[in-house]
MOPAC internal coordinates of N, CA, C and O (Angstrom, degrees):
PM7 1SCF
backbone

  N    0.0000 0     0.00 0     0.00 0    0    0    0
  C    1.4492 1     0.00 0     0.00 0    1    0    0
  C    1.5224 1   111.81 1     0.00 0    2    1    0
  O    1.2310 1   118.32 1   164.91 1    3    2    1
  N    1.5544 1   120.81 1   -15.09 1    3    2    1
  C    1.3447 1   128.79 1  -152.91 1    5    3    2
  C    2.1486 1    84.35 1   -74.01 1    6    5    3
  O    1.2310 1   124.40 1   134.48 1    7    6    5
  N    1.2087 1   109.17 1   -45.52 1    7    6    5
  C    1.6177 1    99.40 1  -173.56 1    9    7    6
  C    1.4547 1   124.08 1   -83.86 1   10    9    7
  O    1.2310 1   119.04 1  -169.28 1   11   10    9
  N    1.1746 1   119.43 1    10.72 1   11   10    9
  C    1.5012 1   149.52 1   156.84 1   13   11   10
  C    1.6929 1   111.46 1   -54.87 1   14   13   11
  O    1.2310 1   137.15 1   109.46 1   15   14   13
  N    1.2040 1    84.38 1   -70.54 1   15   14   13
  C    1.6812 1   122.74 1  -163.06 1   17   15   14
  C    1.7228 1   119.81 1   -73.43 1   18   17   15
  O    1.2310 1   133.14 1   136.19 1   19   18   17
  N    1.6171 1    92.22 1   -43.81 1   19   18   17
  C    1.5786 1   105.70 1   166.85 1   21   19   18
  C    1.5948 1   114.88 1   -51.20 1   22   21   19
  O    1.2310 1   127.49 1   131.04 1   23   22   21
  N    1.6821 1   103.18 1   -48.96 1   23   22   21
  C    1.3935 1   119.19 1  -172.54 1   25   23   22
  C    1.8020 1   120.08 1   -74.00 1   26   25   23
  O    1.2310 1   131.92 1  -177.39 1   27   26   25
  N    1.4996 1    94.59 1     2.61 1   27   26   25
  C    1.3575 1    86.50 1  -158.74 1   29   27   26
  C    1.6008 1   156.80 1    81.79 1   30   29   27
  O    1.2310 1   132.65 1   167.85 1   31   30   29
  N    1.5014 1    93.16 1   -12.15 1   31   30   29
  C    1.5150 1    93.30 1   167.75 1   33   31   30
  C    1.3460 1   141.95 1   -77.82 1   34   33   31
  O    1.2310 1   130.22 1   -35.62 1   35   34   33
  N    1.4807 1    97.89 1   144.38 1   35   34   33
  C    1.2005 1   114.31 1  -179.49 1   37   35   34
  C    1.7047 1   126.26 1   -88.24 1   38   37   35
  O    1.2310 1   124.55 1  -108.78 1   39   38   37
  N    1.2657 1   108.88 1    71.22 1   39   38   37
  C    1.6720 1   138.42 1  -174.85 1   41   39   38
  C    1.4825 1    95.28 1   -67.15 1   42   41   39
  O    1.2310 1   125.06 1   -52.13 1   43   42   41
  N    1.5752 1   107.89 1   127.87 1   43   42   41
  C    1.4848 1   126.82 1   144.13 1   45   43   42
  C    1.2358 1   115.00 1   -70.95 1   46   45   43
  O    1.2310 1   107.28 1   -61.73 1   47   46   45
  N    1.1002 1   141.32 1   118.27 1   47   46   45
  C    1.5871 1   154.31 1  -162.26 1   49   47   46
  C    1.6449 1   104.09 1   -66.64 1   50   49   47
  O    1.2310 1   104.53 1   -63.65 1   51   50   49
  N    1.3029 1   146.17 1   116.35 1   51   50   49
  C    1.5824 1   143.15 1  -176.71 1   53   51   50
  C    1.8130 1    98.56 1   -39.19 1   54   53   51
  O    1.2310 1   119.99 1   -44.96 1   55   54   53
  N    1.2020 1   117.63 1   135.04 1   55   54   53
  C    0.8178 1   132.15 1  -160.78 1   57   55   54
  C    1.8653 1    95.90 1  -125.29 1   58   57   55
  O    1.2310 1   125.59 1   -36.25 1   59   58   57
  N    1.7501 1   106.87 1   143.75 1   59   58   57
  C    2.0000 1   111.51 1  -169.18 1   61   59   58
  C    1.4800 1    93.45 1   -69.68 1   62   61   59
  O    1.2310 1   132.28 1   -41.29 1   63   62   61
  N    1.2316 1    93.89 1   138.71 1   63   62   61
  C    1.8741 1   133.45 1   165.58 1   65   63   62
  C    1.7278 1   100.22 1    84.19 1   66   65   63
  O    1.2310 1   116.96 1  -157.61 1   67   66   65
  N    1.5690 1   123.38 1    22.39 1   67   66   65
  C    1.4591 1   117.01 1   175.14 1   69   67   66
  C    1.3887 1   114.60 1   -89.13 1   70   69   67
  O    1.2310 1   104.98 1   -63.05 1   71   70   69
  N    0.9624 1   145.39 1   116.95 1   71   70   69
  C    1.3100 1   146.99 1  -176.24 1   73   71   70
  C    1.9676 1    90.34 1   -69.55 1   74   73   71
  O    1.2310 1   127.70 1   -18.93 1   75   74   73
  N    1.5386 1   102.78 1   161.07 1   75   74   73
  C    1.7514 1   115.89 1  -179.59 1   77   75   74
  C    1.9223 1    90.28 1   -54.96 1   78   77   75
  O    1.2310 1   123.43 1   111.90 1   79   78   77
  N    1.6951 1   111.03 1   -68.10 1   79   78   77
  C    1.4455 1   101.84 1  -173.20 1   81   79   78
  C    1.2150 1   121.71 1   -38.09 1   82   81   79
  O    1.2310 1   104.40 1   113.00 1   83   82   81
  N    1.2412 1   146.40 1   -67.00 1   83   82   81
  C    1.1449 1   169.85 1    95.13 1   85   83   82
  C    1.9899 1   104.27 1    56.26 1   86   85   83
  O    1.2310 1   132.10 1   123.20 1   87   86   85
  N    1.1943 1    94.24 1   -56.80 1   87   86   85
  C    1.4451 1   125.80 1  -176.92 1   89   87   86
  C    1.9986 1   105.98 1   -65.39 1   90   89   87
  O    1.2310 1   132.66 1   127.56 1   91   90   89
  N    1.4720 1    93.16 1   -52.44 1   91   90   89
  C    1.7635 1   104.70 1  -163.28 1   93   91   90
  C    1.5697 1    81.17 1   -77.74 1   94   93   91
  O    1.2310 1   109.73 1   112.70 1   95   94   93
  N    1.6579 1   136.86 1   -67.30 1   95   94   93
  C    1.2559 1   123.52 1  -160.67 1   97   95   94
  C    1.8788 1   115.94 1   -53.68 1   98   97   95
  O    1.2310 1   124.50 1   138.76 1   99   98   97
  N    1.3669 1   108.97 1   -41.24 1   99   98   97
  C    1.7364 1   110.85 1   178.76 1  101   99   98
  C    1.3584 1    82.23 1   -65.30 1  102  101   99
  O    1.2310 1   100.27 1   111.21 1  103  102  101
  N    1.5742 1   153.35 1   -68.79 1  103  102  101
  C    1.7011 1   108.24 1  -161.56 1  105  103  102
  C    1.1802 1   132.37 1   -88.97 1  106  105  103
  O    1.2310 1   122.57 1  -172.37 1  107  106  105
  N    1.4062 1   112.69 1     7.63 1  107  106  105
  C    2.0029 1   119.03 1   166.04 1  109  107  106
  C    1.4345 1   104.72 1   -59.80 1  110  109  107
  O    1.2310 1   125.29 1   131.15 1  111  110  109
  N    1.5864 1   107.45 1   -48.85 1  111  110  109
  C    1.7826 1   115.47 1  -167.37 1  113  111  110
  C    1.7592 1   105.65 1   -58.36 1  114  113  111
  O    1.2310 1   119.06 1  -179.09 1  115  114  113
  N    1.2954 1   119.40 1     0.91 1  115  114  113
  C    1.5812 1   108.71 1  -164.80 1  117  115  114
  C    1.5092 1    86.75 1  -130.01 1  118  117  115
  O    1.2310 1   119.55 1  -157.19 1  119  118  117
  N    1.2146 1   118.46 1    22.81 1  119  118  117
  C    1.6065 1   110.60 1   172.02 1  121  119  118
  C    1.5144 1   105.97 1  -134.38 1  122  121  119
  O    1.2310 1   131.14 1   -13.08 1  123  122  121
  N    1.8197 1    96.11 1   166.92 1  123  122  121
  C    1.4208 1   108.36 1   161.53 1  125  123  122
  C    1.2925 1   124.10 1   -65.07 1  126  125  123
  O    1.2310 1   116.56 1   -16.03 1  127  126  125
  N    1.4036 1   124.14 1   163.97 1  127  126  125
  C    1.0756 1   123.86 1   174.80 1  129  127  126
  C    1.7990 1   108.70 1   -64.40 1  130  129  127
  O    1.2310 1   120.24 1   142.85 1  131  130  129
  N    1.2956 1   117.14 1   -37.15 1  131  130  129
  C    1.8910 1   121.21 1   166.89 1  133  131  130
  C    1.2244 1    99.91 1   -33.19 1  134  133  131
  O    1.2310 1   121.07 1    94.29 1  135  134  133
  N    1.6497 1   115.55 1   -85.71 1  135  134  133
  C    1.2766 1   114.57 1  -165.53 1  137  135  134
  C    1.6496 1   130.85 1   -76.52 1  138  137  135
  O    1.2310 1   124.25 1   164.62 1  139  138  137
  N    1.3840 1   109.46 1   -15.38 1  139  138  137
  C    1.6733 1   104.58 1   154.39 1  141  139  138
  C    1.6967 1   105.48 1   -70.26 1  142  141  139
  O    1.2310 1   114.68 1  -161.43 1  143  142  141
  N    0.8695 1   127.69 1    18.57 1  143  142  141
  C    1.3739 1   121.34 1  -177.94 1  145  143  142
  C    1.4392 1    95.69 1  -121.50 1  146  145  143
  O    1.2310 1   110.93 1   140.66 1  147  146  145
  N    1.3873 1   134.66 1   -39.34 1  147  146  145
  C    1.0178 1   138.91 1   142.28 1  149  147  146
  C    1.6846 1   142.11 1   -33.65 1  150  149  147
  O    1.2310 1   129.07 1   136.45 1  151  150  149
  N    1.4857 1   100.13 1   -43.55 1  151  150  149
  C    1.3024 1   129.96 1   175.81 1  153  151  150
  C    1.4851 1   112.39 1   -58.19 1  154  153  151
  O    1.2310 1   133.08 1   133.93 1  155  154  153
  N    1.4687 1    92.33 1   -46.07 1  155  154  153
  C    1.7476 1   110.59 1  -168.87 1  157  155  154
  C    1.5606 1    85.15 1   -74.51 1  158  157  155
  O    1.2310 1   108.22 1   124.37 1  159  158  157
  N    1.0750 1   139.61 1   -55.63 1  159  158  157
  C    0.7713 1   156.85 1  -151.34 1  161  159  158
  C    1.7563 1   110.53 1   -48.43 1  162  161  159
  O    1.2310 1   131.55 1   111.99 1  163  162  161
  N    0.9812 1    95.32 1   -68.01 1  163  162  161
  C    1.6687 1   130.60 1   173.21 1  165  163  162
  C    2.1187 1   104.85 1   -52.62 1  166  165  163
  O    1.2310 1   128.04 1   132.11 1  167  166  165
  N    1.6160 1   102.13 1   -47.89 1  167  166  165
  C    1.6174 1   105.74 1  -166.26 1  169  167  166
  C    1.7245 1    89.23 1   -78.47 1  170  169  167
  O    1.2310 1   121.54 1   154.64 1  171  170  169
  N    1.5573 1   114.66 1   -25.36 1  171  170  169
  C    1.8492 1    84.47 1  -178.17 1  173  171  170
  C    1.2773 1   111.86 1   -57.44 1  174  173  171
  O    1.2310 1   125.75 1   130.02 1  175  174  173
  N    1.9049 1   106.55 1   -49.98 1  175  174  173
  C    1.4252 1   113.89 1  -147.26 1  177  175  174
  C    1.6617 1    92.66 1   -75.35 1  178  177  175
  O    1.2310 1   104.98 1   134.42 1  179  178  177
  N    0.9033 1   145.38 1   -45.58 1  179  178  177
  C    2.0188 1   145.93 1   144.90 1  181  179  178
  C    1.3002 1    82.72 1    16.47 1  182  181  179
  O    1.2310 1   122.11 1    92.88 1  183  182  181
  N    1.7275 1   113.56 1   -87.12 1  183  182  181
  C    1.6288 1   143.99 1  -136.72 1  185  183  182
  C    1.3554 1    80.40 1   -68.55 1  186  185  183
  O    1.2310 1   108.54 1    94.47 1  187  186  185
  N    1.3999 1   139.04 1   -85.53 1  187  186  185
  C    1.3475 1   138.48 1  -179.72 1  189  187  186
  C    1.4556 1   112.60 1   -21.02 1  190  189  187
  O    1.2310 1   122.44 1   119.44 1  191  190  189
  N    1.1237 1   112.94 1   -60.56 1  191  190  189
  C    1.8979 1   107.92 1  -165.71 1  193  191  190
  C    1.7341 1    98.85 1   -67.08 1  194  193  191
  O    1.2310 1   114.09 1   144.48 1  195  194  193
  N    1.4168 1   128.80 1   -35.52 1  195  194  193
  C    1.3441 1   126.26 1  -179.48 1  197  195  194
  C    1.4336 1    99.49 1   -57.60 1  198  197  195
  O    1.2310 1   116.64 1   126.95 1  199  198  197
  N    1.7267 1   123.99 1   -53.05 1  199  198  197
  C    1.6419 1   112.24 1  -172.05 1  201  199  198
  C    1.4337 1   113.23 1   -45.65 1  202  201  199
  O    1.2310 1   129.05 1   129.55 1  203  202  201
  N    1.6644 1   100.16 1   -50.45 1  203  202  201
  C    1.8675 1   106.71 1  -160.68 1  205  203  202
  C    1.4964 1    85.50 1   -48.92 1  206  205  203
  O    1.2310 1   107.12 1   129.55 1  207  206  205
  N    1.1753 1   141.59 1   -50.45 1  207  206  205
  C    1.5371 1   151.70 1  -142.57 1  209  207  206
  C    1.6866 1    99.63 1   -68.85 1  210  209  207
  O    1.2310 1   127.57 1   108.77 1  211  210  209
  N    1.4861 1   103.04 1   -71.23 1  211  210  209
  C    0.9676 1   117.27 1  -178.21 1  213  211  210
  C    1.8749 1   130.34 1   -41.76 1  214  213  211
  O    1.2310 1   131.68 1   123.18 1  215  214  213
  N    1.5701 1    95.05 1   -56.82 1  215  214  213
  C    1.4752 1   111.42 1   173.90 1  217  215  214
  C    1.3848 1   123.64 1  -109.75 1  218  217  215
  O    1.2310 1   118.39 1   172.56 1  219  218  217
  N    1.3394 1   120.68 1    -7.44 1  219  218  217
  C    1.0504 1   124.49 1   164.72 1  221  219  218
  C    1.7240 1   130.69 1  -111.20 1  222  221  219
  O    1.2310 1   131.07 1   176.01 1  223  222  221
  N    1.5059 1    96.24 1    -3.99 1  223  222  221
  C    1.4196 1   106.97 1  -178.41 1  225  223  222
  C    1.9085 1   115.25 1    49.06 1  226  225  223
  O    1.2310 1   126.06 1  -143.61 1  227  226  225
  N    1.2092 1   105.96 1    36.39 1  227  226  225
  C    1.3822 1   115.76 1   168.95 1  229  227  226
  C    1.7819 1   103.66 1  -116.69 1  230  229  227
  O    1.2310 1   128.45 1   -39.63 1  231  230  229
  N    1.0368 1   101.33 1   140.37 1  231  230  229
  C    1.1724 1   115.02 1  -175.02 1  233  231  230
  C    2.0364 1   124.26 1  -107.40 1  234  233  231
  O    1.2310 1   119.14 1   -71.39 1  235  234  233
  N    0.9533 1   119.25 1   108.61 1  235  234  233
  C    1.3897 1   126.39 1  -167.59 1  237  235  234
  C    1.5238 1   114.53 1   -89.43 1  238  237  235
  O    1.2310 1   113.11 1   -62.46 1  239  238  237
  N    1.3804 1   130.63 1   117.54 1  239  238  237
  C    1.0017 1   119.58 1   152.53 1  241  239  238
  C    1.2398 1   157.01 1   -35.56 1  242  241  239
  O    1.2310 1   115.49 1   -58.06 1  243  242  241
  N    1.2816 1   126.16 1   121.94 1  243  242  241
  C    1.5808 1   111.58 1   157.81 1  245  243  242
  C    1.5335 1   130.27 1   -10.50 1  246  245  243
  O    1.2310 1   124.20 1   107.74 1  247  246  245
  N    1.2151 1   109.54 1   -72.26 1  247  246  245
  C    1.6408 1   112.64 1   169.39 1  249  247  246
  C    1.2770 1   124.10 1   -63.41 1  250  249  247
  O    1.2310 1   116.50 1   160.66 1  251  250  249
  N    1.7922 1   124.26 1   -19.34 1  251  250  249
  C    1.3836 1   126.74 1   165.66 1  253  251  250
  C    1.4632 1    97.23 1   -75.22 1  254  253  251
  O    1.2310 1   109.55 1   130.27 1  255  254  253
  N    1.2528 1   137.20 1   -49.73 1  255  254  253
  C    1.1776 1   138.53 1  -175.67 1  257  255  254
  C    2.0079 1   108.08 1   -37.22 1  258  257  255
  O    1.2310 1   135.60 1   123.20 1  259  258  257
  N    1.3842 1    87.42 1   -56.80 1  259  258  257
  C    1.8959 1   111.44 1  -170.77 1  261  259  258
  C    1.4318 1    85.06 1   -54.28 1  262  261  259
  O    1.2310 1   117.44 1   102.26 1  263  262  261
  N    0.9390 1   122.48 1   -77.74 1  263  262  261
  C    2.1637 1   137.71 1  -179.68 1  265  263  262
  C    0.9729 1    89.29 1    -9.85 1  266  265  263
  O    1.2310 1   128.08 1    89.47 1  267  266  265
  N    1.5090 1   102.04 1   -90.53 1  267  266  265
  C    1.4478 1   107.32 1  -130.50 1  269  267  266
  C    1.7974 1    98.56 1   -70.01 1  270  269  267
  O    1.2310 1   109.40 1   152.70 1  271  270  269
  N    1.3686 1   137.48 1   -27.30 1  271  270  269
  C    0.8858 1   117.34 1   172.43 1  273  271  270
  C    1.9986 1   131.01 1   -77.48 1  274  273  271
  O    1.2310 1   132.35 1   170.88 1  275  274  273
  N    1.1097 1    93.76 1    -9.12 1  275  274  273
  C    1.8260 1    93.40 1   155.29 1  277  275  274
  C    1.5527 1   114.71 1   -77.03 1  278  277  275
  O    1.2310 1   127.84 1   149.43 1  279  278  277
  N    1.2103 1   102.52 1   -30.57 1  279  278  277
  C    1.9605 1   107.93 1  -177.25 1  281  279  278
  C    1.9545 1    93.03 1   -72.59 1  282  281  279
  O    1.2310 1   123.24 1   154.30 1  283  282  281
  N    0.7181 1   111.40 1   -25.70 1  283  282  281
  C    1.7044 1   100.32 1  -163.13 1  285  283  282
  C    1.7244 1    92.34 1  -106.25 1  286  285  283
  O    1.2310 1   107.00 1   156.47 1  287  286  285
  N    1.5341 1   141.81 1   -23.53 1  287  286  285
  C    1.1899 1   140.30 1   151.24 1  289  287  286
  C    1.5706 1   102.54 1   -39.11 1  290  289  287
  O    1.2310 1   130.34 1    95.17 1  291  290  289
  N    1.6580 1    97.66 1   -84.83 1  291  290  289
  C    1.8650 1   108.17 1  -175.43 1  293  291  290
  C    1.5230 1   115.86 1   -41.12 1  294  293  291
  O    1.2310 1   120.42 1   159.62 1  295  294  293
  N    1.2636 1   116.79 1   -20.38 1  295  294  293
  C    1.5432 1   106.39 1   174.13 1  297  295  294
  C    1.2328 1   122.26 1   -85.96 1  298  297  295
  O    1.2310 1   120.33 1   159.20 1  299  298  297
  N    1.9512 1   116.98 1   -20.80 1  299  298  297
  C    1.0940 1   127.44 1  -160.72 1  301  299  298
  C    1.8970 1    80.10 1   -92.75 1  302  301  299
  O    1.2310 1   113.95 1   154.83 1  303  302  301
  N    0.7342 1   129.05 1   -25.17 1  303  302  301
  C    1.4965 1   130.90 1  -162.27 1  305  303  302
  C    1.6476 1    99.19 1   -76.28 1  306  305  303
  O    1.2310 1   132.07 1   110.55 1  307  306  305
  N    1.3889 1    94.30 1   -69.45 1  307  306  305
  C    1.7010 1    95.66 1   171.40 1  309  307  306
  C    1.4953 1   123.10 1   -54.40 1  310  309  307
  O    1.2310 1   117.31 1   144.87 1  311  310  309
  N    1.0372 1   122.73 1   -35.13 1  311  310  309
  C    1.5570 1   130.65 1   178.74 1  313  311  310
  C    2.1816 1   104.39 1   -60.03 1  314  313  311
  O    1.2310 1   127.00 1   137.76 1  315  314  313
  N    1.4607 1   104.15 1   -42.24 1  315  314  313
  C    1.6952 1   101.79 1  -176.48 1  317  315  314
  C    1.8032 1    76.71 1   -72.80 1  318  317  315
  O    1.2310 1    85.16 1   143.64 1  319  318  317
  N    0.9732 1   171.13 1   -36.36 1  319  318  317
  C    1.5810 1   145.88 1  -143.52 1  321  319  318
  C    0.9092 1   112.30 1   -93.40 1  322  321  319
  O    1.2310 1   119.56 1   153.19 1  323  322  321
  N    1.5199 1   118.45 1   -26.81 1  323  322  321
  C    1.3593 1   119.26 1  -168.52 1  325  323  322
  C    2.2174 1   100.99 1   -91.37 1  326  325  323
  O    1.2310 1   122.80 1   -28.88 1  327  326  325
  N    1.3461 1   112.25 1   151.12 1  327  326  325
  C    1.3797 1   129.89 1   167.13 1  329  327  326
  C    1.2298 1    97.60 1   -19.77 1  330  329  327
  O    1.2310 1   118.63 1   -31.74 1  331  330  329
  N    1.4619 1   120.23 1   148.26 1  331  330  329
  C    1.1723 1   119.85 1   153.02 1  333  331  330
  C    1.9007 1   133.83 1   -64.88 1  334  333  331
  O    1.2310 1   116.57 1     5.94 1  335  334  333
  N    1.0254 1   124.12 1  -174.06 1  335  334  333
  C    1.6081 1    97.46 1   165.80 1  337  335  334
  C    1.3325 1   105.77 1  -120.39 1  338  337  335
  O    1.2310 1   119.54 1   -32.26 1  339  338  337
  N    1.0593 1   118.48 1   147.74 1  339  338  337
  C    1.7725 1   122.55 1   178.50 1  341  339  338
  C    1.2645 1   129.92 1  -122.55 1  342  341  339
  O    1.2310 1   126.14 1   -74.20 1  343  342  341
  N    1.2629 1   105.81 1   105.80 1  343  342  341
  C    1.3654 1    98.28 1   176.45 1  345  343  342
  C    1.2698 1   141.05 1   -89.02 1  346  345  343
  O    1.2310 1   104.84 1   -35.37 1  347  346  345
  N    1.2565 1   145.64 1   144.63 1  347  346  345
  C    1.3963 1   153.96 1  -162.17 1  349  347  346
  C    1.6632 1    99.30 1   -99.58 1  350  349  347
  O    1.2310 1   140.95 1   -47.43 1  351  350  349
  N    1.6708 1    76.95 1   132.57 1  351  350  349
  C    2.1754 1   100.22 1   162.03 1  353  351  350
  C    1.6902 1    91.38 1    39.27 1  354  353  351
  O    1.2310 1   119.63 1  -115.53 1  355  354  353
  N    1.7198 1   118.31 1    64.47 1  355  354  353
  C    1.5190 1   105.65 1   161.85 1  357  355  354
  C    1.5808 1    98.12 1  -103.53 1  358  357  355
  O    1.2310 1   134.68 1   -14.48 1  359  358  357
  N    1.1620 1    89.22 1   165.52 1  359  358  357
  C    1.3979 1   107.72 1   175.25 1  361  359  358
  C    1.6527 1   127.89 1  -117.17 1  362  361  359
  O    1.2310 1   122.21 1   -43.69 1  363  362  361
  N    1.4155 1   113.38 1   136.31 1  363  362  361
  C    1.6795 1   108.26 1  -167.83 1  365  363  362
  C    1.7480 1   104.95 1   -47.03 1  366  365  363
  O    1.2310 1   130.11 1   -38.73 1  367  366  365
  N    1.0540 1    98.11 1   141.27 1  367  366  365
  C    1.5760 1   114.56 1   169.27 1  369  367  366
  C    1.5425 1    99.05 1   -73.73 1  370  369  367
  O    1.2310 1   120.60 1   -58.79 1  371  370  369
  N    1.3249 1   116.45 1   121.21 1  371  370  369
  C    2.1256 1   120.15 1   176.43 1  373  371  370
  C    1.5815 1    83.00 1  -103.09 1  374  373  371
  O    1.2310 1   133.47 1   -22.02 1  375  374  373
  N    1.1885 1    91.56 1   157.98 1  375  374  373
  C    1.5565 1   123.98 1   155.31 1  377  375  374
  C    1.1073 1   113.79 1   -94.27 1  378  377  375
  O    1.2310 1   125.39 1   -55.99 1  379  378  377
  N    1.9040 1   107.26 1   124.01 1  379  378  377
  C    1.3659 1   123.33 1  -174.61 1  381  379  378
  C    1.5098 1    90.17 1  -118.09 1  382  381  379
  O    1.2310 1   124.69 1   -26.96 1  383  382  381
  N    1.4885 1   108.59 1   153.04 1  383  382  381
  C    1.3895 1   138.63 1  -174.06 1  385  383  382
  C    1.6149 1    93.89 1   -80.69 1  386  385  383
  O    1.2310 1   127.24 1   -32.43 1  387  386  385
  N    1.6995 1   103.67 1   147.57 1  387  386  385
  C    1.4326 1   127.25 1   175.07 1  389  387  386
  C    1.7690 1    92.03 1   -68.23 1  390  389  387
  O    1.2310 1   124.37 1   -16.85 1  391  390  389
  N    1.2172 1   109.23 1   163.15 1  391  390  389
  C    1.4947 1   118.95 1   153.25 1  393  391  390
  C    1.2009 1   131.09 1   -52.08 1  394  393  391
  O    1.2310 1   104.53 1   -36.60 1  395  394  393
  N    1.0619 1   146.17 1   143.40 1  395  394  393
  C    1.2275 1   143.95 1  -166.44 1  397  395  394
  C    1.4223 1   118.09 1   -66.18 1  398  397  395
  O    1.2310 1   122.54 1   -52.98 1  399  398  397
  N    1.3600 1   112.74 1   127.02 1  399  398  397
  C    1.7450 1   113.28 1  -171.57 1  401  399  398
  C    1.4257 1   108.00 1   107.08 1  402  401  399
  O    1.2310 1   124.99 1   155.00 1  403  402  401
  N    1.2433 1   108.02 1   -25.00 1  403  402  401
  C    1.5730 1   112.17 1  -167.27 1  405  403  402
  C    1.8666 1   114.38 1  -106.79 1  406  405  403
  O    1.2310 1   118.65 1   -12.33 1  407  406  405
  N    1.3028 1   120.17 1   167.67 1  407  406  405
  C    1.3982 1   110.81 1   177.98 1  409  407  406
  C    1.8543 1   107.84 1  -122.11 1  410  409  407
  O    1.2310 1   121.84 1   -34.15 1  411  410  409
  N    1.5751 1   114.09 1   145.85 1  411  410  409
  C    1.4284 1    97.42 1   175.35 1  413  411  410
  C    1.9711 1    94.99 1  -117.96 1  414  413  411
  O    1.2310 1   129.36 1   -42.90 1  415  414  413
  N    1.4804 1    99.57 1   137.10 1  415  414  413
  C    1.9457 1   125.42 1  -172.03 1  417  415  414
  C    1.6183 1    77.55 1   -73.66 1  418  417  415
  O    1.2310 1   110.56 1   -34.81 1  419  418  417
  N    1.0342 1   135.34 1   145.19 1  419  418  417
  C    1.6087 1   121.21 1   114.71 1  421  419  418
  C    1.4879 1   107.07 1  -123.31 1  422  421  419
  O    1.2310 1   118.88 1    -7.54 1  423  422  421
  N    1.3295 1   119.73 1   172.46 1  423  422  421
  C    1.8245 1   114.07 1  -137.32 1  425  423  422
  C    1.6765 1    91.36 1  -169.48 1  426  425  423
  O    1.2310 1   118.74 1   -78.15 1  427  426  425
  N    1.3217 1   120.01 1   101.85 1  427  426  425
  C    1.4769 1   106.49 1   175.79 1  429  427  426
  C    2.0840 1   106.34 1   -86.56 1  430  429  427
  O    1.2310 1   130.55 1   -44.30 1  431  430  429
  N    1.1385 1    97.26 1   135.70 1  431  430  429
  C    1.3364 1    98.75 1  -179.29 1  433  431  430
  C    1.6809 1   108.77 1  -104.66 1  434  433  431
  O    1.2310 1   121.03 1  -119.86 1  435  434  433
  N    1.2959 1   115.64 1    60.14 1  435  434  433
  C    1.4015 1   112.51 1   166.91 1  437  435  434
  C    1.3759 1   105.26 1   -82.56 1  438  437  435
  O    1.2310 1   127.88 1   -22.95 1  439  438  437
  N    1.5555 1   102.43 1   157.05 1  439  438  437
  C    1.5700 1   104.42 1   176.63 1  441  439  438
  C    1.8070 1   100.88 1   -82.02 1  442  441  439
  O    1.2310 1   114.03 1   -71.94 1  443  442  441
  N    1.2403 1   128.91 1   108.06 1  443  442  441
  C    1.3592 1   118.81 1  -177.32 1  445  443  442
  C    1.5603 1   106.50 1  -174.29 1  446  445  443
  O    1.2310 1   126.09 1   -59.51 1  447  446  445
  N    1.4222 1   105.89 1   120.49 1  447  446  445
  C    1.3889 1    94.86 1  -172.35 1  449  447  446
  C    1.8289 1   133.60 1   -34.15 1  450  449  447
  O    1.2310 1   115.37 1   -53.82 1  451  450  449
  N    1.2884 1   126.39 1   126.18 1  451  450  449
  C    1.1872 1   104.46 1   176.01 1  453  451  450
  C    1.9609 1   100.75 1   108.20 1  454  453  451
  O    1.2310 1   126.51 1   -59.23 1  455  454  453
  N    1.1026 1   105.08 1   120.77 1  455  454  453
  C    1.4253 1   123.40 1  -170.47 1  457  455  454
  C    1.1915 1   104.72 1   -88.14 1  458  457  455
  O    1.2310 1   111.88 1   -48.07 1  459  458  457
  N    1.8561 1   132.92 1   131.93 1  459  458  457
  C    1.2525 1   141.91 1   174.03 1  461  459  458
  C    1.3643 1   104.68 1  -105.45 1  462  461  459
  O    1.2310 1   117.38 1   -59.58 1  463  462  461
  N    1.3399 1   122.58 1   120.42 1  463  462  461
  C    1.6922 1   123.08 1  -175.95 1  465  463  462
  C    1.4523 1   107.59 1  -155.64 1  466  465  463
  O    1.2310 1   119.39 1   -50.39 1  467  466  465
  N    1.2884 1   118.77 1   129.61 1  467  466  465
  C    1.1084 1   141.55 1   179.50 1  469  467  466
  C    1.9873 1   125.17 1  -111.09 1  470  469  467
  O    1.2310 1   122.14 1   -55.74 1  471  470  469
  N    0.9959 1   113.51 1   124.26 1  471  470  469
  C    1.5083 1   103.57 1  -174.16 1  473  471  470
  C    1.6130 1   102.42 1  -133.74 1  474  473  471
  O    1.2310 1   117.59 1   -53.76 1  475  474  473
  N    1.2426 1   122.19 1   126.24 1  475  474  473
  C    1.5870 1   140.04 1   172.34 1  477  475  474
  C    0.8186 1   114.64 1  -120.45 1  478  477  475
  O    1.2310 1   124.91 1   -27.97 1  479  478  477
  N    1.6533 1   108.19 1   152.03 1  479  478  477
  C    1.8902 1   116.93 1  -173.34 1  481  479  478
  C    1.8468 1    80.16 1  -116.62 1  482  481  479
  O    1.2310 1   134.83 1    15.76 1  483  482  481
  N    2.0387 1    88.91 1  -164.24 1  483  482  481
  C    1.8100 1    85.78 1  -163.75 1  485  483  482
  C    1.9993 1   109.68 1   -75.61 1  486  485  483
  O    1.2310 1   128.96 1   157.74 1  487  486  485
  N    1.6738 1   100.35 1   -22.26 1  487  486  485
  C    1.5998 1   111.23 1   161.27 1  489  487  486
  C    1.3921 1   129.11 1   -56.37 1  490  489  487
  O    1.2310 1   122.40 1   158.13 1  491  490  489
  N    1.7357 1   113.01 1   -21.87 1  491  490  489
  C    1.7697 1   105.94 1   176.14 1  493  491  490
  C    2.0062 1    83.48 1   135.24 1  494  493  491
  O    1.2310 1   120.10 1   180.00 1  495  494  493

């Protein structure tokens, strides 16, 4: 809670029968675009400090938590200011088939309600 709290937000408490999604979209709608940018901001590095926890049995602070997600805001901030990059004579990326026997996931991870997932054998 310590990187919650540091930042100031003003969190509606999960409320019975809300699923987490459910939960993150009712408090984006009551913010600025700063701090839903922030918000997001905050639930990666959350998700991050649980992995180190999880699989690495290192444990991350609250205030590393707060850190590292202004360092990864300010970069995402600076990164829209700067030019775009452009590339020359690219070519569409095709979808090539797994090896035979095997299956390839692909899985779009936009934040947007509703899961994009794709599954192919070595025929399509």
């Amino acid at each position: 809670m310590e990187c919650w709290e540091d930042l100031s937000f003003q969190l509606r408490y999960r409320t019975e029968g809300m699923d987490l999604g459910e939960w993150v979209m009712a408090e984006v709608q009551h913010m600025s675009k700063e701090n839903a940018a922030l918000f997001a901001a905050l639930l990666w590095s959350v998700w991050f400090a649980r992995n180190e926890k999880l699989f690495g049995n290192r444990v991350v602070t609250g205030q590393q938590i707060k850190d590292m997600a202004l360092r990864h805001l300010a970069g995402f901030q600076s990164a829209k200011l700067q030019s775009p990059l452009v590339r020359e004579n690219t070519q569409p990326v095709k979808w090539t088939p797994p090896p035979s026997g095997s299956f390839k996931l692909n899985v779009d991870a936009a934040f947007q309600p509703g899961i994009g997932v794709g599954l192919g054998g070595a025929t399509g």
